[in-house]
LUMNUDREN-611987 format. One line per 5 residues: their letters; for each residue y, x, z of N, C-alpha, C. Coordinates in pm, whole numbers. Atoms other than C-alpha are relative to their C-alpha. Example, Ala and Ser with C-alpha at 12.3 -4.5 7.8 and 13.67 -1.06 7.14 Angstrom:
BEGIN
AS) -119 89 0 -450 1230 780 120 90 0 | -119 -82 -6 -106 1367 714 109 -77 73;
//
This chain:
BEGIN
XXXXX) -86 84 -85 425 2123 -2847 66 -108 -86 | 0 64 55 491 1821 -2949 227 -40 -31 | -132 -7 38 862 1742 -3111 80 -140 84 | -25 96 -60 1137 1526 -2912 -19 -152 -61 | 17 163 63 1095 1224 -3182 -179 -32 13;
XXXXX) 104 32 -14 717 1253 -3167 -53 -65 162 | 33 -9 -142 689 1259 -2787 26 -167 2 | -51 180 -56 936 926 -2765 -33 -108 -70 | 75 87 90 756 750 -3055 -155 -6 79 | 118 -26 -84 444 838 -2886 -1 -78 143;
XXXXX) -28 85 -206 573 690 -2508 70 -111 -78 | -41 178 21 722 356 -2692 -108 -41 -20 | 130 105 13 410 284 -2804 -108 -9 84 | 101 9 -147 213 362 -2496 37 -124 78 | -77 54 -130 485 182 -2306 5 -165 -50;
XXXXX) 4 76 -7 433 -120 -2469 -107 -113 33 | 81 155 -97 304 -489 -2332 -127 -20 -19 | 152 4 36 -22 -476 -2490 -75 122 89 | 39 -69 -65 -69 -144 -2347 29 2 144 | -13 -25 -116 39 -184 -2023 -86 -141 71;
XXXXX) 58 89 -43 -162 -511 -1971 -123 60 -11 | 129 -87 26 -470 -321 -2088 8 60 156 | 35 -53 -137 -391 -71 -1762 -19 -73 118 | -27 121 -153 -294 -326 -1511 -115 -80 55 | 149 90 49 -598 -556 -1628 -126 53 79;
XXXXX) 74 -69 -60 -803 -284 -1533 -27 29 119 | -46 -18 -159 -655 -166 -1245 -34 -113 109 | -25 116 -75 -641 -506 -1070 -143 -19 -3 | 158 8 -24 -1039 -578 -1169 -35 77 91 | 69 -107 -75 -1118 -284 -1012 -16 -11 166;
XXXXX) -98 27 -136 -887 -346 -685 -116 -163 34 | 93 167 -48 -1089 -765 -657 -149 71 32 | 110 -46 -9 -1405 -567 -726 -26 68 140 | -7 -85 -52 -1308 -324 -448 -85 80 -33 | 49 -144 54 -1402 3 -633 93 72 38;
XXXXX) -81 -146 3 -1178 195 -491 -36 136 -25 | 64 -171 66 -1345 552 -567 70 5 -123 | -85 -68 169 -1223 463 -919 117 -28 -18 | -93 23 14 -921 330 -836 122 176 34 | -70 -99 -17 -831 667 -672 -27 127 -56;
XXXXX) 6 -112 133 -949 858 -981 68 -7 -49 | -157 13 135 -682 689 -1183 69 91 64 | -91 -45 -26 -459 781 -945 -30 196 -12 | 30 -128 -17 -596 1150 -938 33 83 -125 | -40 -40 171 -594 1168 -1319 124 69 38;
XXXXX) -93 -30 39 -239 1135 -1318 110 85 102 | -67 -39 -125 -141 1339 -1020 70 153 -40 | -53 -70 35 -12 1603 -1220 180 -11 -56 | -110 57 6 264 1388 -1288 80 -77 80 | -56 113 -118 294 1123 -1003 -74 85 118;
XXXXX) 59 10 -151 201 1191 -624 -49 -123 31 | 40 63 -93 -16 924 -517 -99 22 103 | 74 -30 -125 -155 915 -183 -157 -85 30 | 85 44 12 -493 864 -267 -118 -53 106 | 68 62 -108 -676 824 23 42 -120 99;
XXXXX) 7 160 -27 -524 479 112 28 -88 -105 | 43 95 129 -658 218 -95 99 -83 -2 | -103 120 44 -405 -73 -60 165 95 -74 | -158 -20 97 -90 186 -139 -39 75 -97 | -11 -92 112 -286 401 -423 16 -161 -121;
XXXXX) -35 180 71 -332 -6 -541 136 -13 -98 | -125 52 53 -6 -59 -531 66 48 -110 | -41 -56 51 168 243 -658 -19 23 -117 | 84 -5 136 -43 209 -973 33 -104 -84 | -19 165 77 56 -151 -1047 115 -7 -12;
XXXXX) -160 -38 47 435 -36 -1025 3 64 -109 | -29 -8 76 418 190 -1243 -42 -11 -129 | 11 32 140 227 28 -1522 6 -154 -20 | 24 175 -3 289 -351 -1446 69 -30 -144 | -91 48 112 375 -518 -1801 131 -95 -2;
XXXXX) -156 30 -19 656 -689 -1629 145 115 -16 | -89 -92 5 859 -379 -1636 21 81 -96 | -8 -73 148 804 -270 -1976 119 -1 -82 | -98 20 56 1108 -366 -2093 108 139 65 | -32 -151 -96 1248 -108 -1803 -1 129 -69;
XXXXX) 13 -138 -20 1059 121 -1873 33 55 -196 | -38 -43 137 1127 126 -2293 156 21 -16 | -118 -54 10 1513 134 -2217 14 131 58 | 19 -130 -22 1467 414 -2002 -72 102 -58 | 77 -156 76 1275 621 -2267 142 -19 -114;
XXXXX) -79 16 118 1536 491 -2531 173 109 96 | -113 -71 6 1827 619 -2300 -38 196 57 | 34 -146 31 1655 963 -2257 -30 72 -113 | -33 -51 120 1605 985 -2580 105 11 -90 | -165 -11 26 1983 951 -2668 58 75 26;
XXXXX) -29 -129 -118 2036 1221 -2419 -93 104 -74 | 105 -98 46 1777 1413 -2624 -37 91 138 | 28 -55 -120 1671 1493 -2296 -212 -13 27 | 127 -31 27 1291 1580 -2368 -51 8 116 | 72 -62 -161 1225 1687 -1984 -27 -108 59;
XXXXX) 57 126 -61 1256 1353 -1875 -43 -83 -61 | 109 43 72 1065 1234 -2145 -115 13 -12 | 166 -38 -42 790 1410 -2030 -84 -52 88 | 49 67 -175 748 1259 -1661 -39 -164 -61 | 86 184 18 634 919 -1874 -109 55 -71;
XXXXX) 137 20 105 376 1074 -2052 -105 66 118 | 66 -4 -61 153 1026 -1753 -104 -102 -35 | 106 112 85 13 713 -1962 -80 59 -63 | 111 -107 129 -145 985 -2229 -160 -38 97 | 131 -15 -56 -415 1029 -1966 -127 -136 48;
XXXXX) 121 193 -33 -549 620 -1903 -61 -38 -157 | 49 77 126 -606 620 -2284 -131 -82 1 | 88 57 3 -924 543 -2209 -98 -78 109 | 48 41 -91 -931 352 -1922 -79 -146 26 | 54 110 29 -1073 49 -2056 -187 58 32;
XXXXX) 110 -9 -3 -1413 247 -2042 -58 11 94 | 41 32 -173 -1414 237 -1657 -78 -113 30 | 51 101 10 -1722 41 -1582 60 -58 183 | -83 75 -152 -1620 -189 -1299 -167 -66 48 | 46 51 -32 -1902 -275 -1050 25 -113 135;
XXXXX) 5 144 -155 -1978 -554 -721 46 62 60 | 13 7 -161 -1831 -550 -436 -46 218 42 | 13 -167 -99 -1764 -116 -315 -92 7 66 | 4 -25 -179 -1998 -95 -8 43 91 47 | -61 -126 -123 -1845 257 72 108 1 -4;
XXXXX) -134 20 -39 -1536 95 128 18 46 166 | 13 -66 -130 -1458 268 462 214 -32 21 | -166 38 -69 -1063 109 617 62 76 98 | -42 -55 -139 -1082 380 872 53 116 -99 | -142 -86 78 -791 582 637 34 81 124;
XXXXX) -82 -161 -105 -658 959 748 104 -77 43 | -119 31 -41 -405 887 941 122 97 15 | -123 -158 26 -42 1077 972 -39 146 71 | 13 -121 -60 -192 1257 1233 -140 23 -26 | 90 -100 36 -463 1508 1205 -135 -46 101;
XXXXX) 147 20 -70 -828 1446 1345 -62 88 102 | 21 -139 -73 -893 1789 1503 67 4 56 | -66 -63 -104 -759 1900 1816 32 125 -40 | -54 -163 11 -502 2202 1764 52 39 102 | -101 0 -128 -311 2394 1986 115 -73 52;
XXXXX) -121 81 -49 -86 2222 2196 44 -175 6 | -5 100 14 -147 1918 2053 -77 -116 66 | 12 92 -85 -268 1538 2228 -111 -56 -66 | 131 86 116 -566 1473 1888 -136 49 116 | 125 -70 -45 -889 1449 2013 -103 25 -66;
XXXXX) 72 -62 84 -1204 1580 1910 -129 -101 17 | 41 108 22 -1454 1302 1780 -127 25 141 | 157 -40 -65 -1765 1478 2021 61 -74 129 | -74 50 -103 -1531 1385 2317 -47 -163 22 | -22 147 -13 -1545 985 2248 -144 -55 55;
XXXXX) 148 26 -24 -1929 992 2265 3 -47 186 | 19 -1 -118 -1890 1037 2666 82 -141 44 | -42 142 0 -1808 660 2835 88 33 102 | -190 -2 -69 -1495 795 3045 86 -10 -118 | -108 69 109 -1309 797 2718 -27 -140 -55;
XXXXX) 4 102 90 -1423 478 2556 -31 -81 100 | 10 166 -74 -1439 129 2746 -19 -75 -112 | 27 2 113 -1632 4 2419 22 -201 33 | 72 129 -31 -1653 -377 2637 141 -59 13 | -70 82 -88 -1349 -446 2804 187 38 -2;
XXXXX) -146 -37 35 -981 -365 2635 30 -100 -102 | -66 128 64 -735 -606 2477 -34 162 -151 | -1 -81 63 -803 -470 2132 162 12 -136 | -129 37 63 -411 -465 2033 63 169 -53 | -79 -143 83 -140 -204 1838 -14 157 99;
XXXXX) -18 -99 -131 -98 -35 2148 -96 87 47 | 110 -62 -27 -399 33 2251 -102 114 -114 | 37 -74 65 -565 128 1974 78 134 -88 | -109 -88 53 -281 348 1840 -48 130 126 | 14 -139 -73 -333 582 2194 -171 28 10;
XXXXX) 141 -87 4 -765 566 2127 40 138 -135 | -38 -62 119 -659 661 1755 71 178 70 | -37 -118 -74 -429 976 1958 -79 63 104 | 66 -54 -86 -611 1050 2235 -165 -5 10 | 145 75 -17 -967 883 2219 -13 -81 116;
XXXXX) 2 119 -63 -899 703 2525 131 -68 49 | -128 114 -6 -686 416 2717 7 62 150 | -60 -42 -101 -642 584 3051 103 106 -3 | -101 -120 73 -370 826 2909 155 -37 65 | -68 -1 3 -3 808 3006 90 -32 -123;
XXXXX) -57 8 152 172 661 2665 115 -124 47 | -127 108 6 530 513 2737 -8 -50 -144 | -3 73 155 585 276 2448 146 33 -38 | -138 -113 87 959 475 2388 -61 70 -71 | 31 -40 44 735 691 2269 12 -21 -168;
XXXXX) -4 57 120 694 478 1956 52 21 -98 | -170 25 56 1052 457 1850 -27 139 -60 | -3 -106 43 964 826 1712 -36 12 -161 | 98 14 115 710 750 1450 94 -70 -111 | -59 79 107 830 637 1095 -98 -15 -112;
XXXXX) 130 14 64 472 621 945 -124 -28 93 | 167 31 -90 157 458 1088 -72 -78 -121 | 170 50 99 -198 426 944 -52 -68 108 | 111 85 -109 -406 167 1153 -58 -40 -111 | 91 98 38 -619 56 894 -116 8 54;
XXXXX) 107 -12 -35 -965 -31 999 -28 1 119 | 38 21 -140 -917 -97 1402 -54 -28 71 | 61 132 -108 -1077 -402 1480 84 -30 50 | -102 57 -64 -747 -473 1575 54 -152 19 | 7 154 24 -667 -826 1678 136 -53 19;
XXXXX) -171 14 0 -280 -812 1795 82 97 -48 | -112 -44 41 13 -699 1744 90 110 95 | -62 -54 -160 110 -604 2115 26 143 -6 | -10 -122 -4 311 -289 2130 92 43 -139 | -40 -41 171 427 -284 1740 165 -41 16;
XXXXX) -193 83 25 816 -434 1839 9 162 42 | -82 -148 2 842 -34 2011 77 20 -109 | -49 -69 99 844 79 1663 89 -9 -88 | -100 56 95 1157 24 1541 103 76 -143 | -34 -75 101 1197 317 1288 -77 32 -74;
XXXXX) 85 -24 121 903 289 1097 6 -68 -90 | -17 44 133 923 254 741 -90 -53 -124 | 96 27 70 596 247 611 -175 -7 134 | 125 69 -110 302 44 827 -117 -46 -80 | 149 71 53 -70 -5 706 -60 -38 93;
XXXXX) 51 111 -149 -239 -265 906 -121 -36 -82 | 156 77 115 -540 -338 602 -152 29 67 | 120 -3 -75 -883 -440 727 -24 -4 119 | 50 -4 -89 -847 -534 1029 -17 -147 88 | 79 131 -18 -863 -891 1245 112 -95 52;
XXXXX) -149 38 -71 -470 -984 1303 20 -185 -79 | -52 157 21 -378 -1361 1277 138 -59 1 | -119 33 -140 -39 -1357 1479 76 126 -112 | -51 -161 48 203 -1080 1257 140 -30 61 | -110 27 -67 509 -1260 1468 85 136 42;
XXXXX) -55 -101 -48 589 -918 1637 75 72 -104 | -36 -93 145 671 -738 1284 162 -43 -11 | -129 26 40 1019 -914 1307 77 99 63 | -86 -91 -40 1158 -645 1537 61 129 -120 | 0 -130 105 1098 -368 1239 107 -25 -110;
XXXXX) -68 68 80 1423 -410 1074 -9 108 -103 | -12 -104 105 1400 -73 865 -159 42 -66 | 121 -35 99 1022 -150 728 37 -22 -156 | 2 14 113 1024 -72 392 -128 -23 -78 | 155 33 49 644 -73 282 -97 -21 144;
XXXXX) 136 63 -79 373 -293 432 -125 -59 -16 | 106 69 50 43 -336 403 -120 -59 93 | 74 63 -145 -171 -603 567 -128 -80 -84 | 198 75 97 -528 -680 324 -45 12 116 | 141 58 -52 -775 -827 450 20 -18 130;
XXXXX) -59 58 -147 -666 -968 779 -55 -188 0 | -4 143 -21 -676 -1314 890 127 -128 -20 | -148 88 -12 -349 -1431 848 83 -135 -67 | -76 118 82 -157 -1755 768 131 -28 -55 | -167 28 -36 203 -1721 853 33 156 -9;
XXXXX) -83 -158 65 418 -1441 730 176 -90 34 | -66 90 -26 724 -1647 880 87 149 53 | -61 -162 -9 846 -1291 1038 0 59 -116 | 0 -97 111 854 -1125 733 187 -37 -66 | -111 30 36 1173 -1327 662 176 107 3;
XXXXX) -173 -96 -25 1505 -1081 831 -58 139 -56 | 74 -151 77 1273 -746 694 58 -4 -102 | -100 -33 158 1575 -675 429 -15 143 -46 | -7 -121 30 1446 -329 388 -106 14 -68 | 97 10 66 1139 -440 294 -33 6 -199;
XXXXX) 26 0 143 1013 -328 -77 -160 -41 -85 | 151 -11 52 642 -320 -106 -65 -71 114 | 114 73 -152 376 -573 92 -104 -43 -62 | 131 75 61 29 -662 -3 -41 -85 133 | 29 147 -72 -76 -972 145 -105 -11 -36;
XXXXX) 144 35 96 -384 -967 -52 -169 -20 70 | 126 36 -63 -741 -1125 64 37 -68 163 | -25 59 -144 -573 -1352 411 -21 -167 -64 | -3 119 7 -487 -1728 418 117 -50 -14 | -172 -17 -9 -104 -1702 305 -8 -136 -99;
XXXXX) -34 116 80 -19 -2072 151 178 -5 -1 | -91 4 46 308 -2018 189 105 142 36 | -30 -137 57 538 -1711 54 176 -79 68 | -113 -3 24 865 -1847 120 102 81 82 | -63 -104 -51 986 -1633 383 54 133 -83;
XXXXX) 7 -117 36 972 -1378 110 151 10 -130 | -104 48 155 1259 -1548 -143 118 59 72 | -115 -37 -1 1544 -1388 43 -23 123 23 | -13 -162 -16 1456 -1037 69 38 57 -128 | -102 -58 79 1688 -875 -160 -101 120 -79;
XXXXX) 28 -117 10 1520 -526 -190 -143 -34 -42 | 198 31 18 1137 -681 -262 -26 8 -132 | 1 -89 128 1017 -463 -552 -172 -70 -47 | 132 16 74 632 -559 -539 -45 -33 130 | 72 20 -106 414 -811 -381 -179 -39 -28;
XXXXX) 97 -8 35 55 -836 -367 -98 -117 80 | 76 84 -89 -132 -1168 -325 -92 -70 -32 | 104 11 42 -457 -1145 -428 -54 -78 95 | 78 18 -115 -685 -1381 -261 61 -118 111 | -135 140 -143 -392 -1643 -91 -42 -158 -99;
XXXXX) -36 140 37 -390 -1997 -157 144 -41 -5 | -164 60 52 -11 -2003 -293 11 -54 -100 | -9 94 87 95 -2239 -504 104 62 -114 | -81 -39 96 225 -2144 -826 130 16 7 | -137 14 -1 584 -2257 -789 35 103 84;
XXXXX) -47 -76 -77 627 -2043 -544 -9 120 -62 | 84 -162 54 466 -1724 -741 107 -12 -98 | -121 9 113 697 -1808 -1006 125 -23 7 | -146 -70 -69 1025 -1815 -779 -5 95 30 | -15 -168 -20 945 -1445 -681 3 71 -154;
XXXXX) -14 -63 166 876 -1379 -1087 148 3 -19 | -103 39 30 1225 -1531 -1155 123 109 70 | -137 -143 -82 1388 -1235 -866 -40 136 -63 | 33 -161 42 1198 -942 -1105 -26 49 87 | 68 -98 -96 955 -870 -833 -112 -25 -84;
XXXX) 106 -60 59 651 -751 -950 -103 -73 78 | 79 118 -89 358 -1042 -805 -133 -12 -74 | 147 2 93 4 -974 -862 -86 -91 119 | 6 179 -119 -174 -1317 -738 -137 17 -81;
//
């Protein structure tokens, strides 16, 4: 077992800028490439130390680029320096989750995923249990549940195929107001219609699907993480009163302009791979110590 001066000599020099650009570097190729498979190996590696929720690609992304972005190195070397003052070895341990990327440079990175698949587990369960409203995929096959021709293909809707498998169902939209986690990635979704219900969800994935319009999102005053890859989108103009907001990938749309995003207080990490934003702007969110991978 290794001694408390070895350990924290050992995590300064992991923790520094050379090394943490090495991970990030990686990471981020991987993420343009879309490899996710290996993106959610990293994360798997280190899951003895971190929880990430590997089976969605835009937040195992994220959560990966927090905690090794070389912007925060400075962070993260005072916080080993004041645990090591504390001779507090235990929480000197929970950073040596870096030990395990030593050699993550040898991750070959190929084209373009094809078994990128956007249709992510969702909170709720796939199988019909007792009591419960999931349906069972054999069900959808029959054309009383599915109207494959002729439905607005919006939040709403697809949120009660996603629950039920079909749209003749009974689903007040109070209902909504319950939820404080939704997975929609991968819908075919094209609106928004239905998404102002939800006004206590905190964490919304919307990635991969065909939204243009994200206007409705202004009701959600207590979103804290949002993720909306690969969409169509131009205007992020709602995103502006979202003061709860911490985490948003924007990454792969048509976002030219970010500025809605300069007064959110709480905005920890944004992700905008793939936008046509103009520097100045990328470098007024640098200047608030948000974390901006472009």
């Amino acid at each position: 077992m290794k001694t408390i001066d070895e350990l924290y000599n050992n995590l300064t020099s992991a923790y520094e800028n050379e090394n943490l650009n090495k991970i990030t570097g990686k990471i981020i190729e991987l993420y343009q490439n879309r490899n996710f498979q290996e993106i959610r190996s990293i994360a798997s590696t280190i899951s003895e130390y971190v929880y990430i929720d590997e089976e969605k690609d835009s937040k195992c992304f994220s959560k990966l680029i927090v905690l090794y972005h070389p912007d925060k190195g400075e962070t993260f070397r005072e916080e080993l320096d004041k645990h090591y003052s504390a001779n507090n070895i235990e929480a000197l341990n929970k950073y040596s989750h870096i030990f395990l990327l030593k050699d993550i440079e040898n991750i070959c990175v190929s084209k373009d995923d094809t078994n990128v698949d956007y249709q992510s587990e969702s909170v709720w369960e796939n199988e019909r249990t007792e009591g419960d409203f999931f349906y069972d995929e054999d069900e959808i096959e029959n054309e009383e549940y599915y109207d494959f021709e002729n439905f607005e293909k919006s939040f709403y809707n697809e949120l009660k195929l996603r629950l039920y498998g079909k749209l003749n169902v009974e689903f007040p939209p109070y209902y909504l107001e319950d939820f404080e986690d939704f997975e929609m990635a991968g819908c075919e979704m094209e609106t928004l219609d239905g998404i102002q219900y939800c006004i206590h969800v905190i964490t919304l994935d919307l990635t991969g699907n065909y939204l243009t319009d994200i206007s409705e999102l202004i009701c959600l005053s207590k979103l804290e993480e949002l993720y909306l890859a690969n969409n169509d989108i131009g205007y992020i103009d709602s995103l502006n009163g979202l003061q709860e907001l911490r985490i948003v990938d924007l990454s792969e749309n048509e976002i030219d302009d970010i500025s809605p995003l300069f007064e959110l207080e709480k905005l920890e990490f944004v992700n905008l791979i793939g936008n046509p934003v103009p520097q100045k702007q990328i470098e007024k969110l640098k200047e608030k110590n948000i974390l901006v991978i472009h």
